[in-house]
PDB file of N, CA, C and O in Angstrom, chain B, residues numbered from 101:
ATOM      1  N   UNK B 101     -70.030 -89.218  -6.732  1.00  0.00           N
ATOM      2  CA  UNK B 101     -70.598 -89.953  -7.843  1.00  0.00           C
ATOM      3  C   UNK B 101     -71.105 -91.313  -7.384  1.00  0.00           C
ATOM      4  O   UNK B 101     -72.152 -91.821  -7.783  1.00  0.00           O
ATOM      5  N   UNK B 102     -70.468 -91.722  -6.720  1.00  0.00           N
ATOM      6  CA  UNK B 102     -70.524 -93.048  -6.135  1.00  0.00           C
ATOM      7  C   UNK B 102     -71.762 -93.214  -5.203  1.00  0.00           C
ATOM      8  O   UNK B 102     -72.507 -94.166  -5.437  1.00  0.00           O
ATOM      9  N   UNK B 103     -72.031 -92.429  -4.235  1.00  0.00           N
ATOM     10  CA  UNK B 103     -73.531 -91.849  -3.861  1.00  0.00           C
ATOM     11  C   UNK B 103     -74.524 -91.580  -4.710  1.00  0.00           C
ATOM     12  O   UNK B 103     -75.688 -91.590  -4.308  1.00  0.00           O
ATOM     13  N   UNK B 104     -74.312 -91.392  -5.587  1.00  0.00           N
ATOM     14  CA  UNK B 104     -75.584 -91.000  -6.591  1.00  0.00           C
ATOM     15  C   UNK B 104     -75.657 -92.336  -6.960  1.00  0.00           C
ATOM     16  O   UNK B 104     -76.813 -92.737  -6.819  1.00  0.00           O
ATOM     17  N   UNK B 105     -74.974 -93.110  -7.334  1.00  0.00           N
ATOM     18  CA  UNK B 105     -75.212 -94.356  -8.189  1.00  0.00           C
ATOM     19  C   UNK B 105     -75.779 -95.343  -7.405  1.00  0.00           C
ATOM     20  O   UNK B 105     -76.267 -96.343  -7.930  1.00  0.00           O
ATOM     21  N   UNK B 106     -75.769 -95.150  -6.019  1.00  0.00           N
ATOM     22  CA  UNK B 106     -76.359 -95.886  -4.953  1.00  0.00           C
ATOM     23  C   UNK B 106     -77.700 -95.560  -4.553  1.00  0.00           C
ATOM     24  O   UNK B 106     -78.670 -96.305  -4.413  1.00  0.00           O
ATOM     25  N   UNK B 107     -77.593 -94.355  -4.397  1.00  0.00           N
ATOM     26  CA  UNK B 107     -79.332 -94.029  -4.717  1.00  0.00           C
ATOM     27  C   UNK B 107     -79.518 -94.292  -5.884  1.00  0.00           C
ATOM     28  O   UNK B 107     -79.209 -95.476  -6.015  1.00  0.00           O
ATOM     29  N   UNK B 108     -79.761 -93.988  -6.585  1.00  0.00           N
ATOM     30  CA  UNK B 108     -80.571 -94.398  -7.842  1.00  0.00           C
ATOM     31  C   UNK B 108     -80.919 -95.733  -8.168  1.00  0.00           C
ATOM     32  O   UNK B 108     -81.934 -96.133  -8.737  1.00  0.00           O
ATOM     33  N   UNK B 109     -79.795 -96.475  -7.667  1.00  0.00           N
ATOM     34  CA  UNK B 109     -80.037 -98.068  -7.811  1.00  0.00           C
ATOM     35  C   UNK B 109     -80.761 -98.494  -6.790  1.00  0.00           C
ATOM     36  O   UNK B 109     -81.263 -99.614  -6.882  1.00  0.00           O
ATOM     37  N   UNK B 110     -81.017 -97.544  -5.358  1.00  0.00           N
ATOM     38  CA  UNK B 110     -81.973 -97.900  -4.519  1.00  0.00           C
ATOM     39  C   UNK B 110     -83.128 -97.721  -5.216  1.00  0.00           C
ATOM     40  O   UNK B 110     -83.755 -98.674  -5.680  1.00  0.00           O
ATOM     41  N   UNK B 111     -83.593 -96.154  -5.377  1.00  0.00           N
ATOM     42  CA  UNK B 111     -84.800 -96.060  -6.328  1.00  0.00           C
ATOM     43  C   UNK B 111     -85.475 -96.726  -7.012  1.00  0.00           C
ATOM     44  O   UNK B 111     -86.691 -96.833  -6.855  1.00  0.00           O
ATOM     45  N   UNK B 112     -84.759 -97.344  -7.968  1.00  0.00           N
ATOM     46  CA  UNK B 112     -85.274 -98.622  -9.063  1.00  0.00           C
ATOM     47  C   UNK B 112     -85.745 -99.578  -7.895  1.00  0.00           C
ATOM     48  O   UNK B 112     -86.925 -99.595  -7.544  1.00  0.00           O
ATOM     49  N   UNK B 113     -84.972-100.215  -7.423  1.00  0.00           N
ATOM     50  CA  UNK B 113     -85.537-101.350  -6.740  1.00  0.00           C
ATOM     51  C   UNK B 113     -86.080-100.980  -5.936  1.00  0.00           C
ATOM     52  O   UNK B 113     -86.051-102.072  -5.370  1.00  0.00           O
ATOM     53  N   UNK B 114     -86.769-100.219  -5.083  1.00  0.00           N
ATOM     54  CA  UNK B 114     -87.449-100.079  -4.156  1.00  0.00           C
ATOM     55  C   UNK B 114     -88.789 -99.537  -5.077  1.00  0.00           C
ATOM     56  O   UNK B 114     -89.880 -99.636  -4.517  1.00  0.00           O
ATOM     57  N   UNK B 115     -88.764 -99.071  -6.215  1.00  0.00           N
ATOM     58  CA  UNK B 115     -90.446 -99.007  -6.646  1.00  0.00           C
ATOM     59  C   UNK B 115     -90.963 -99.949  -6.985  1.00  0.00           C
ATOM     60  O   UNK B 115     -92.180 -99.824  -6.848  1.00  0.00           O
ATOM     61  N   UNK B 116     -90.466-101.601  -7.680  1.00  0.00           N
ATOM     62  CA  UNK B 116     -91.089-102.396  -7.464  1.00  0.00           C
ATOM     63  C   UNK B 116     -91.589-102.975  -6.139  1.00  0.00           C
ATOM     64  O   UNK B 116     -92.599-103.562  -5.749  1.00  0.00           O
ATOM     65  N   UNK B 117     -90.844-102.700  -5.805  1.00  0.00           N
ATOM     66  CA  UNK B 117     -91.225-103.222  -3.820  1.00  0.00           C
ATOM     67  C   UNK B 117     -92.307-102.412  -3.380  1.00  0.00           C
ATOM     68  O   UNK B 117     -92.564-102.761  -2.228  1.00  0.00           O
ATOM     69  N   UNK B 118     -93.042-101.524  -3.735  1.00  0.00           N
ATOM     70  CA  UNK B 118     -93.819-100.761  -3.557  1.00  0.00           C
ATOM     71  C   UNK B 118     -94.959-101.165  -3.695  1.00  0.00           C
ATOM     72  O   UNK B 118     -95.896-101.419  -2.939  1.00  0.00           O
ATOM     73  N   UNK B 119     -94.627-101.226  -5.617  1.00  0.00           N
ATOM     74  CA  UNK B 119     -95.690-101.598  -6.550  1.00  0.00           C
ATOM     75  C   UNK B 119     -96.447-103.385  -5.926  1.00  0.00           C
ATOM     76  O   UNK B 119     -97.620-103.756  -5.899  1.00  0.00           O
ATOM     77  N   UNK B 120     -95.313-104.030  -5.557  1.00  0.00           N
ATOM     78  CA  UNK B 120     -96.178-105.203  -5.297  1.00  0.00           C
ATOM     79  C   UNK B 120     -96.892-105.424  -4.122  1.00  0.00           C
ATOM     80  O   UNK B 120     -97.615-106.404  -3.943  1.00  0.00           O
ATOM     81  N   UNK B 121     -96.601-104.059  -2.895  1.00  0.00           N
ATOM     82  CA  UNK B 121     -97.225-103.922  -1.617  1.00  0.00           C
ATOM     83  C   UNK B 121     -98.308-103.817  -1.958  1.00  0.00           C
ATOM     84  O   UNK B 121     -99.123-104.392  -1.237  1.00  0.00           O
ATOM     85  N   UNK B 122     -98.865-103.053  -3.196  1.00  0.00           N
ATOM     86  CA  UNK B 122    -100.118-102.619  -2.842  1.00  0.00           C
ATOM     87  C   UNK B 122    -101.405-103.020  -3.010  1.00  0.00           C
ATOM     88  O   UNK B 122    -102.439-102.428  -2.700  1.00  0.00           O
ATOM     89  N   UNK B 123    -101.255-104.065  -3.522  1.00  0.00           N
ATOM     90  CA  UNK B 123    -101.988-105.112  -3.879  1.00  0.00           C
ATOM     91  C   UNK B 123    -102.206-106.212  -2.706  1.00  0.00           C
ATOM     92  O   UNK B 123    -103.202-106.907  -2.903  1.00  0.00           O
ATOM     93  N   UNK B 124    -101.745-106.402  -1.958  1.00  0.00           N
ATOM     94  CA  UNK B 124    -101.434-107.196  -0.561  1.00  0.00           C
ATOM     95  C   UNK B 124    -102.141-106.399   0.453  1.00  0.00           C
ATOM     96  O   UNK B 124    -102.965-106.925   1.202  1.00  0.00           O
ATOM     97  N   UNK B 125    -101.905-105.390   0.493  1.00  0.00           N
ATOM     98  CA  UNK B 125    -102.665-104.029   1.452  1.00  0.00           C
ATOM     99  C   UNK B 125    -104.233-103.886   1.583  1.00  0.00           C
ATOM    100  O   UNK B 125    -105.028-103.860   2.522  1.00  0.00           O
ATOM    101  N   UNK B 126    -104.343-103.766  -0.403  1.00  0.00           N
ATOM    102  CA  UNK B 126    -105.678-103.339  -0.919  1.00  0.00           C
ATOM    103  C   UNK B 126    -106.102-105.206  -0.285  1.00  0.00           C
ATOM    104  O   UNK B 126    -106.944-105.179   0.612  1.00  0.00           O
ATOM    105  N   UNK B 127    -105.732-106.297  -0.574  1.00  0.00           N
ATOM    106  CA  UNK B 127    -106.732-107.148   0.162  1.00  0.00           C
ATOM    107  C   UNK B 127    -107.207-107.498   1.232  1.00  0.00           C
ATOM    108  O   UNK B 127    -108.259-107.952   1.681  1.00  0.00           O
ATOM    109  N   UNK B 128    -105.831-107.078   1.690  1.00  0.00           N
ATOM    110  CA  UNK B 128    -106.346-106.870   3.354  1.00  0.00           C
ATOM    111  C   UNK B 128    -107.221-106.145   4.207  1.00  0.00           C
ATOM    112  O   UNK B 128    -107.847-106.482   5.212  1.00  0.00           O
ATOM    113  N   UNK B 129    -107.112-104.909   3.488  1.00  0.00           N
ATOM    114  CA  UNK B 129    -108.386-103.899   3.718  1.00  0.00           C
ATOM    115  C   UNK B 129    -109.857-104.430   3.393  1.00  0.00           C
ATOM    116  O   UNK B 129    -110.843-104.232   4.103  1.00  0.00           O
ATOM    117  N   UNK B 130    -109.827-105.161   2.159  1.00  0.00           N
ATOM    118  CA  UNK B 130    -110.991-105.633   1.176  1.00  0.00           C
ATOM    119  C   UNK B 130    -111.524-106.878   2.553  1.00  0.00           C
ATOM    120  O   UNK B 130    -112.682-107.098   2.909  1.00  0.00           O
ATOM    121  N   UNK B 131    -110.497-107.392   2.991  1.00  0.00           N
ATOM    122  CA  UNK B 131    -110.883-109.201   3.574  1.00  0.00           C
ATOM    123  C   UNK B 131    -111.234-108.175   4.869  1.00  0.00           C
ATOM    124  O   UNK B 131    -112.353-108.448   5.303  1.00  0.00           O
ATOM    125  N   UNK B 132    -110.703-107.264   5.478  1.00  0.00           N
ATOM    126  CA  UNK B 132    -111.150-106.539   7.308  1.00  0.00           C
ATOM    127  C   UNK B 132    -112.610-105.788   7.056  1.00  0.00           C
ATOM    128  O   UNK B 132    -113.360-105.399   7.951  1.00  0.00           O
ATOM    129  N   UNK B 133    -112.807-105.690   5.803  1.00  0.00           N
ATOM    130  CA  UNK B 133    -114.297-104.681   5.114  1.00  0.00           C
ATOM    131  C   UNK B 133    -115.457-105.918   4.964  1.00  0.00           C
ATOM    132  O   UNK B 133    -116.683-105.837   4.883  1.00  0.00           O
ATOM    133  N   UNK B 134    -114.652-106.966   4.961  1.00  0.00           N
ATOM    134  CA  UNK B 134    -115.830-108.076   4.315  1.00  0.00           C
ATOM    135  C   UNK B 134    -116.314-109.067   5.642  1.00  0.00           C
ATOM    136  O   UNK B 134    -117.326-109.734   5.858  1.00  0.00           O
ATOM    137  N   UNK B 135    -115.044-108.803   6.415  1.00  0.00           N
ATOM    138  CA  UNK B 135    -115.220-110.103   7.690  1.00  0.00           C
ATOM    139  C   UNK B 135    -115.665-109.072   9.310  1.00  0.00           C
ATOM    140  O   UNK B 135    -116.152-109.483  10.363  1.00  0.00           O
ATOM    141  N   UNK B 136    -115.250-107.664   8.909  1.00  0.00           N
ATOM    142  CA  UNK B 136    -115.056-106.672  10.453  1.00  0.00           C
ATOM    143  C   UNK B 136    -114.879-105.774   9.847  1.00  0.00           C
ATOM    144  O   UNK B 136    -113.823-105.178   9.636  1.00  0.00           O
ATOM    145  N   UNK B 137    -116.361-105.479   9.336  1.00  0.00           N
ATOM    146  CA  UNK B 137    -116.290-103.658   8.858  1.00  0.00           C
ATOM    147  C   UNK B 137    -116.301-102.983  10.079  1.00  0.00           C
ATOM    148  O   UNK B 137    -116.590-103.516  11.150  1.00  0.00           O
ATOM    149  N   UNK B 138    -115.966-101.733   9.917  1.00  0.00           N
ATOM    150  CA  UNK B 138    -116.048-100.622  11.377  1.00  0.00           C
ATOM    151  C   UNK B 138    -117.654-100.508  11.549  1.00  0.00           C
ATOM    152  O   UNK B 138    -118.565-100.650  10.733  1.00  0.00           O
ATOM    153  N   UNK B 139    -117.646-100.228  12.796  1.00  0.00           N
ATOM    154  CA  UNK B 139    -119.615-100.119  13.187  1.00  0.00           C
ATOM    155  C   UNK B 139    -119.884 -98.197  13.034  1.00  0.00           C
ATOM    156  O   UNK B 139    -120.900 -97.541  13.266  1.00  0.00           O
ATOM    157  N   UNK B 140    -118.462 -97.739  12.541  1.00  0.00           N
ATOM    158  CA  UNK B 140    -118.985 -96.150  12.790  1.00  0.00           C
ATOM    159  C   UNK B 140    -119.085 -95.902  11.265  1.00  0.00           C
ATOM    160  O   UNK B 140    -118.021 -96.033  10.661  1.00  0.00           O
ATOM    161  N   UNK B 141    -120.376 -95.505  10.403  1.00  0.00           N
ATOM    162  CA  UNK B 141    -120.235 -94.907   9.116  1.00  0.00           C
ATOM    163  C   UNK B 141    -119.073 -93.981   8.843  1.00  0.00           C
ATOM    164  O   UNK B 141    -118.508 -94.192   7.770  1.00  0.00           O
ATOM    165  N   UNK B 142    -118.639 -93.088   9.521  1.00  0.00           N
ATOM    166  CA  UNK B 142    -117.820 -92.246   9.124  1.00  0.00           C
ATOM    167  C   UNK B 142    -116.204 -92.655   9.148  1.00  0.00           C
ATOM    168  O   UNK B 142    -115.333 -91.890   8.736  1.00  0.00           O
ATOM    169  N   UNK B 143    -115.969 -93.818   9.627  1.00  0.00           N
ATOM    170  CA  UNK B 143    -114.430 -94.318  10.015  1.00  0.00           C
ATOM    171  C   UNK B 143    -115.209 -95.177   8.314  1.00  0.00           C
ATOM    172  O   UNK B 143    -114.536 -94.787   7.359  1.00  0.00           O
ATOM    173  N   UNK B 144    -116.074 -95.907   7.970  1.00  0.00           N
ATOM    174  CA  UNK B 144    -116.270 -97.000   6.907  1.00  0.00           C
ATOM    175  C   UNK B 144    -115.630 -96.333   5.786  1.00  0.00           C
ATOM    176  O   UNK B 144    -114.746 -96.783   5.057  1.00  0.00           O
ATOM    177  N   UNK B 145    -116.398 -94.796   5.738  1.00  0.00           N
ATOM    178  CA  UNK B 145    -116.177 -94.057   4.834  1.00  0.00           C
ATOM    179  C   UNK B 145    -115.063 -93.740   4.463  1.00  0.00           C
ATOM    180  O   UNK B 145    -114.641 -94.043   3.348  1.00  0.00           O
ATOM    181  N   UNK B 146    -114.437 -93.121   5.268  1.00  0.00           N
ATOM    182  CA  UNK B 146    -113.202 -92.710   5.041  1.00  0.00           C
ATOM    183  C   UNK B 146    -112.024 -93.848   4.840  1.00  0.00           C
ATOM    184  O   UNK B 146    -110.999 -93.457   4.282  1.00  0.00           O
ATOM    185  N   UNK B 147    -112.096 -95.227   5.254  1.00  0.00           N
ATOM    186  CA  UNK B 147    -111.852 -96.556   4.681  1.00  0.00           C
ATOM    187  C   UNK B 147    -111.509 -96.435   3.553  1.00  0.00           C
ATOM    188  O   UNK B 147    -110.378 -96.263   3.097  1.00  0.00           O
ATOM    189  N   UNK B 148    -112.753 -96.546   2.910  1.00  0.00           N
ATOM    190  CA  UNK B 148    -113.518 -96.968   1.612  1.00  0.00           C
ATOM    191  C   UNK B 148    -112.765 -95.633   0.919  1.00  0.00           C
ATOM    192  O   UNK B 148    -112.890 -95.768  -0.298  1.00  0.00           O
ATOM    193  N   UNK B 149    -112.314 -94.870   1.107  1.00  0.00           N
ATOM    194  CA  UNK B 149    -112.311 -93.399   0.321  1.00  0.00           C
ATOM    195  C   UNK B 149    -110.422 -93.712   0.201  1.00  0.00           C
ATOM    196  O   UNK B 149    -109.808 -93.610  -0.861  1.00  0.00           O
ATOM    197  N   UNK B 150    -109.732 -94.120   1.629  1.00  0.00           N
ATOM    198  CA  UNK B 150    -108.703 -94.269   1.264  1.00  0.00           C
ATOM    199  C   UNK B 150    -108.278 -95.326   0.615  1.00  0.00           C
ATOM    200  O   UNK B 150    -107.190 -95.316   0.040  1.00  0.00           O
ATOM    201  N   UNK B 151    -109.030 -96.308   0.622  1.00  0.00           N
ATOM    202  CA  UNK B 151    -108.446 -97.691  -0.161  1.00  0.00           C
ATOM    203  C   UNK B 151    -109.030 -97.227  -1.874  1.00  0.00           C
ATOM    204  O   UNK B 151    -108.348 -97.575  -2.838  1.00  0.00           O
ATOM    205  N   UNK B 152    -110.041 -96.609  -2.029  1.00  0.00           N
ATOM    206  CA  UNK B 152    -110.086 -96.131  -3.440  1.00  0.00           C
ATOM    207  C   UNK B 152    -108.862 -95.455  -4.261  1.00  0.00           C
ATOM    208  O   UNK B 152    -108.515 -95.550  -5.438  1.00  0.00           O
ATOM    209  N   UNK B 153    -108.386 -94.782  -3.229  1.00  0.00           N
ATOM    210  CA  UNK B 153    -107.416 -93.519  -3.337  1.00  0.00           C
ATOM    211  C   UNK B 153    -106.284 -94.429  -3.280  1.00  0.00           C
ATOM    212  O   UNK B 153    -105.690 -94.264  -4.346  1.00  0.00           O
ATOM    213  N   UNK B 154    -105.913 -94.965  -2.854  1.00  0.00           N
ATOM    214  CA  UNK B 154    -105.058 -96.011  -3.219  1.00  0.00           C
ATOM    215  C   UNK B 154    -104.437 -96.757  -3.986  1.00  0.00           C
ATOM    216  O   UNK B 154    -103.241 -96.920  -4.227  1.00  0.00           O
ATOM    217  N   UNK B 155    -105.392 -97.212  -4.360  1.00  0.00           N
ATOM    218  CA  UNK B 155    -106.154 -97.953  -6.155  1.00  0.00           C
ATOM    219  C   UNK B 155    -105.884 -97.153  -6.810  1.00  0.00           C
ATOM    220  O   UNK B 155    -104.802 -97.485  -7.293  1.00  0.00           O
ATOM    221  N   UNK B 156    -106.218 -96.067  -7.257  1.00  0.00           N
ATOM    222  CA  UNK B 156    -105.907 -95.141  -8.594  1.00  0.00           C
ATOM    223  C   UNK B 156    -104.323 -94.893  -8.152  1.00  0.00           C
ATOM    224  O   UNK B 156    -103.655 -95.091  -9.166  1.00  0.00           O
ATOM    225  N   UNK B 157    -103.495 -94.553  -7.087  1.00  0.00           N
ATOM    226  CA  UNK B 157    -102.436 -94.118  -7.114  1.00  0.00           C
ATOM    227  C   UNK B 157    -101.613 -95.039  -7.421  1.00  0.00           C
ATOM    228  O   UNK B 157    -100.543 -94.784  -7.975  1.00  0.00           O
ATOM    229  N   UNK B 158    -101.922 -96.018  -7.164  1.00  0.00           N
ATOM    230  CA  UNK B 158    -100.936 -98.112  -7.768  1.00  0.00           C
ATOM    231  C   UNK B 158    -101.088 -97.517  -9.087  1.00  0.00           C
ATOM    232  O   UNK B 158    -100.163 -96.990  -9.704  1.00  0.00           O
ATOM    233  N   UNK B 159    -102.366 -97.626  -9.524  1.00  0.00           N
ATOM    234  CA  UNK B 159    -102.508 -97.413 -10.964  1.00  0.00           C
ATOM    235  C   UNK B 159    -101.663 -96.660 -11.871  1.00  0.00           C
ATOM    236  O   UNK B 159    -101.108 -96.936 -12.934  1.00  0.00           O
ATOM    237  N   UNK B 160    -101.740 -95.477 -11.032  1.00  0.00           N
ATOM    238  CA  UNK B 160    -101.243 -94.148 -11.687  1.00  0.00           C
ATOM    239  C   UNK B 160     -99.251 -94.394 -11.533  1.00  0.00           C
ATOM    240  O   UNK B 160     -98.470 -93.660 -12.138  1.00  0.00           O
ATOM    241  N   UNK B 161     -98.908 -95.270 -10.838  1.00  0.00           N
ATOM    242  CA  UNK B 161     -97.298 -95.335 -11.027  1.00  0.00           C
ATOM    243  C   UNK B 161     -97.324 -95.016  -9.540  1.00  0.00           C
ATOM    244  O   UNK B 161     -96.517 -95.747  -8.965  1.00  0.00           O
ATOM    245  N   UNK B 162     -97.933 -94.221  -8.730  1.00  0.00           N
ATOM    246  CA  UNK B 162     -97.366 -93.662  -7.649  1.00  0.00           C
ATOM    247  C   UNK B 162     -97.326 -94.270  -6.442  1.00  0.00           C
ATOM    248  O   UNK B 162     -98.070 -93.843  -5.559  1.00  0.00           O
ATOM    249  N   UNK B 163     -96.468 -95.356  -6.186  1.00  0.00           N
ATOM    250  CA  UNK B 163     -96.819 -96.019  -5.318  1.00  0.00           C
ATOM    251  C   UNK B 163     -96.379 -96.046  -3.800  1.00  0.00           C
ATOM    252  O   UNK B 163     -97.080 -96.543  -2.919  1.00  0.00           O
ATOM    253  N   UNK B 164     -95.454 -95.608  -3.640  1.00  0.00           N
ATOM    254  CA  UNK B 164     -95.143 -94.968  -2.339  1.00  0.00           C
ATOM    255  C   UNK B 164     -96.428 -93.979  -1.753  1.00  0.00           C
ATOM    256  O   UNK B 164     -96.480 -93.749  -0.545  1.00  0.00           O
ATOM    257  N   UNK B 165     -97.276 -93.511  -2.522  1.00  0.00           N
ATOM    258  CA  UNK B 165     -98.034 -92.405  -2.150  1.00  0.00           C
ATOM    259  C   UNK B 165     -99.072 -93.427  -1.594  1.00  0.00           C
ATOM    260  O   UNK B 165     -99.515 -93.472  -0.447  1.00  0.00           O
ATOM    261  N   UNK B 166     -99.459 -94.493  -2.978  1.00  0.00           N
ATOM    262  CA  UNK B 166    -100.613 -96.112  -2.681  1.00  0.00           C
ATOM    263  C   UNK B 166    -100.399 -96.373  -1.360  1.00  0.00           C
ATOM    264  O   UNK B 166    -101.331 -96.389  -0.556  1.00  0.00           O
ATOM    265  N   UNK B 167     -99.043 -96.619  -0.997  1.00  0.00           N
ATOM    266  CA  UNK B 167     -98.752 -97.356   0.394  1.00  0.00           C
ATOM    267  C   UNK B 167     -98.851 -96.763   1.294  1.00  0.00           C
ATOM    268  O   UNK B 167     -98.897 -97.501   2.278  1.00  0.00           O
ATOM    269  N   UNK B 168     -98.957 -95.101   1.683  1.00  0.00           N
ATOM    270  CA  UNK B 168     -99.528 -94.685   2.694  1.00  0.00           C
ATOM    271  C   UNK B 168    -100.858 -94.207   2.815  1.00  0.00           C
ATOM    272  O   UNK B 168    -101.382 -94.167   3.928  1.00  0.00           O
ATOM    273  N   UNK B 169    -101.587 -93.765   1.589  1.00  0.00           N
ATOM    274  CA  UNK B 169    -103.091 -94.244   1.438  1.00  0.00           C
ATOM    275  C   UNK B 169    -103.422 -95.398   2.364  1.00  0.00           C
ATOM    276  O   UNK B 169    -104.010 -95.401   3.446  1.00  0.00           O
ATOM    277  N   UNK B 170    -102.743 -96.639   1.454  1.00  0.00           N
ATOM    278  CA  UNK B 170    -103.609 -97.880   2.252  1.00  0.00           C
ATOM    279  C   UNK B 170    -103.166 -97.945   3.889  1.00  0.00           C
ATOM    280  O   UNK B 170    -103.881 -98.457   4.750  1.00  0.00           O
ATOM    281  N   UNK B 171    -102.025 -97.410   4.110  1.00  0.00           N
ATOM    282  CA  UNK B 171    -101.459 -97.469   5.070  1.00  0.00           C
ATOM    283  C   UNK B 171    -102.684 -96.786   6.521  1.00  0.00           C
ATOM    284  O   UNK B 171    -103.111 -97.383   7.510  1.00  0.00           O
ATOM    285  N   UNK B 172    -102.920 -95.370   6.056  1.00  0.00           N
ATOM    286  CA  UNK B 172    -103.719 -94.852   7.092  1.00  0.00           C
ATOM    287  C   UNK B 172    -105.215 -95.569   6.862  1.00  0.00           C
ATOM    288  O   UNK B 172    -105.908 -95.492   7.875  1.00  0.00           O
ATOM    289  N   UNK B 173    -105.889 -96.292   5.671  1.00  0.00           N
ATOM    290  CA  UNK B 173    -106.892 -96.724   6.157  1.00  0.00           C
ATOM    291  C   UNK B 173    -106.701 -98.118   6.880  1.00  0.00           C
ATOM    292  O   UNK B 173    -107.748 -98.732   7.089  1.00  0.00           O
ATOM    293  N   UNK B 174    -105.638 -98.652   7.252  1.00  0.00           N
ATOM    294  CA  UNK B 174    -105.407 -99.495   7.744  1.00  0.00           C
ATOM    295  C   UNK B 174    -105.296 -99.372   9.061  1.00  0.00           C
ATOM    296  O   UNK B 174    -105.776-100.217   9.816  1.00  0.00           O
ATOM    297  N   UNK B 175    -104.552 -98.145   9.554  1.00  0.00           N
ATOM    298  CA  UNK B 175    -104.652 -97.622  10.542  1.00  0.00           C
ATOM    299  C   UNK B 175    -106.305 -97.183  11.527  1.00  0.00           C
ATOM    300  O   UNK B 175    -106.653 -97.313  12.701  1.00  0.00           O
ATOM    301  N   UNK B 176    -106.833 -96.734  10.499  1.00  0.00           N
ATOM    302  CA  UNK B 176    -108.271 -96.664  10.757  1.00  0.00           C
ATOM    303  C   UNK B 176    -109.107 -98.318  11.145  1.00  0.00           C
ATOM    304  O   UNK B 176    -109.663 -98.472  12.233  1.00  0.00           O
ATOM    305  N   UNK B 177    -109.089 -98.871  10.620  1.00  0.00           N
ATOM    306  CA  UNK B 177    -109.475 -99.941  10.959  1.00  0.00           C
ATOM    307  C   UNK B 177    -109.082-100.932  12.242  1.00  0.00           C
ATOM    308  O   UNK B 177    -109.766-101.714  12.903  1.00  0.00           O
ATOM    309  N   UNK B 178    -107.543-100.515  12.307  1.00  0.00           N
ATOM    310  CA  UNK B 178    -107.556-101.217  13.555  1.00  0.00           C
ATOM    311  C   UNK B 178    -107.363-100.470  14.751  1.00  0.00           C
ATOM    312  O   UNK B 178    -107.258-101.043  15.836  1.00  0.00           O
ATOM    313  N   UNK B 179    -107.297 -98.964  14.608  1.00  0.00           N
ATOM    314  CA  UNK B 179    -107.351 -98.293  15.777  1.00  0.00           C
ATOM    315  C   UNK B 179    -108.819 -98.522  16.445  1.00  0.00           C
ATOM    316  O   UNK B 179    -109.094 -97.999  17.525  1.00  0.00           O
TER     317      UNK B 179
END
C-alpha cells in the first residue's frame, strides 16, 4: 500500500514538472529556428513538424509525450 501511495504522489508531481518543461523546450527550438535554422530542408521540416507535435500534445494534457516530441527535434538540431 505504501508503494502505491508513493507512486501516485510521484505522478502528481512530476506532471507539473512536465507541463512547465514544455514551454522552455518549445522556445528554445523557436530561438535555434530563428538564430541557426538547419541548412537541410528535410531535418527543418521534420523540426518544425516535431515542435508542432509538441504544442498540441502540452495542449492536449500529454506532456511527457510534449517532452519527447520536443526532445527529438532538439536532437535534430543539434546533431
Amino acid at each position: 500500500m505504501r508503494r502505491l501511495l508513493v507512486l501516485v504522489a510521484a505522478a502528481v508531481i512530476s506532471t507539473p514538472l512536465f507541463a512547465m518543461h514544455c514551454p522552455l523546450d518549445m522556445a528554445k527550438i523557436d530561438e535555434r529556428l530563428e538564430s541557426n535554422p538547419p541548412t537541410d530542408a528535410a531535418v527543418l521540416e521534420q523540426v518544425q513538424s516535431l515542435r508542432a507535435e509538441g504544442q498540441q500534445l502540452h495542449e492536449s494534457g500529454k506532456h511527457a509525450e510534449s517532452v519527447k516530441a520536443l526532445g527529438q527535434a532538439q536532437s535534430l538540431l543539434d546533431g
